[in-house]
C-alpha positions as CSV (number, residue, x, y, z in Angstrom):
1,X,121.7,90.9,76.7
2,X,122.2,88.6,73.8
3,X,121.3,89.4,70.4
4,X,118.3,87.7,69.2
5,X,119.9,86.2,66.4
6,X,122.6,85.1,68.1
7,X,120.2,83.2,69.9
8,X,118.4,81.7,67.3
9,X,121.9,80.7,65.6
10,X,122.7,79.4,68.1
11,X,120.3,77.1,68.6
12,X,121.2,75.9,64.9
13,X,124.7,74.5,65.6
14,X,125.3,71.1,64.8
15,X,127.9,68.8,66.0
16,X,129.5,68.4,62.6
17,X,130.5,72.3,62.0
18,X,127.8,72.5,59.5
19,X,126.1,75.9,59.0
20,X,123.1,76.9,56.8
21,X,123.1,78.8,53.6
22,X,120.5,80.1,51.6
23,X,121.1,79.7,48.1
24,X,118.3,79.6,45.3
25,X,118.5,77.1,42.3
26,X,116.6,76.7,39.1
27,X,113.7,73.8,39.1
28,X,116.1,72.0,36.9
29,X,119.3,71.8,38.9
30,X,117.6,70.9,42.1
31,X,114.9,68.2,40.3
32,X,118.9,66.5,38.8
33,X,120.3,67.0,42.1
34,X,117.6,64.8,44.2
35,X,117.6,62.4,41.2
36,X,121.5,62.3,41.5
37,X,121.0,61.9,45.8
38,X,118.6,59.1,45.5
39,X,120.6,57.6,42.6
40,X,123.8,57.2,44.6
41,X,122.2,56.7,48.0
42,X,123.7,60.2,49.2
43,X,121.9,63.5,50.3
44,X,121.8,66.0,48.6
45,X,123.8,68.3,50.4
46,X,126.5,66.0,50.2
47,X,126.9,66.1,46.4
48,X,126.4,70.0,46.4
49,X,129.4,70.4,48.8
50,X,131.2,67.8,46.7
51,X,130.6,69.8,43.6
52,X,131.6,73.4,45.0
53,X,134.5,71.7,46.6
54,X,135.9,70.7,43.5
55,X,134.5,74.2,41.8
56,X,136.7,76.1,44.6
57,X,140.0,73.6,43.9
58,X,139.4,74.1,39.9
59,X,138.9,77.5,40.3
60,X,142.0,78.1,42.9
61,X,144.4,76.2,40.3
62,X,143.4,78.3,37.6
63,X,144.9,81.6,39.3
């Protein structure tokens, strides 16, 4: 028998390999994000990942 959240993950999946993750962000940073998203014509999630991308690549180079 299957776990019930296995079943409710997946259930989730996505065709692009995209998974959900909860993070939490002050009123500010997520009021300049959407601005930003409607600004460029993106969504949001797309300049997030963009910016923790190049937080990771930064971040690797500096060790």
């Amino acid at each position: 028998m299957r776990n019930p959240r296995e079943k409710a993950s997946s259930a989730r999946k996505r065709a692009d390999g995209r998974r959900q993750m909860l993070i939490y962000l002050s009123r500010e940073v997520i009021t300049e994000l959407k601005q930003a998203a409607i600004d460029q014509e993106r969504p949001a999630y797309e300049l997030a990942e963009e910016a923790i991308r190049d937080w990771l690549l930064r971040d690797k180079r500096n060790k």
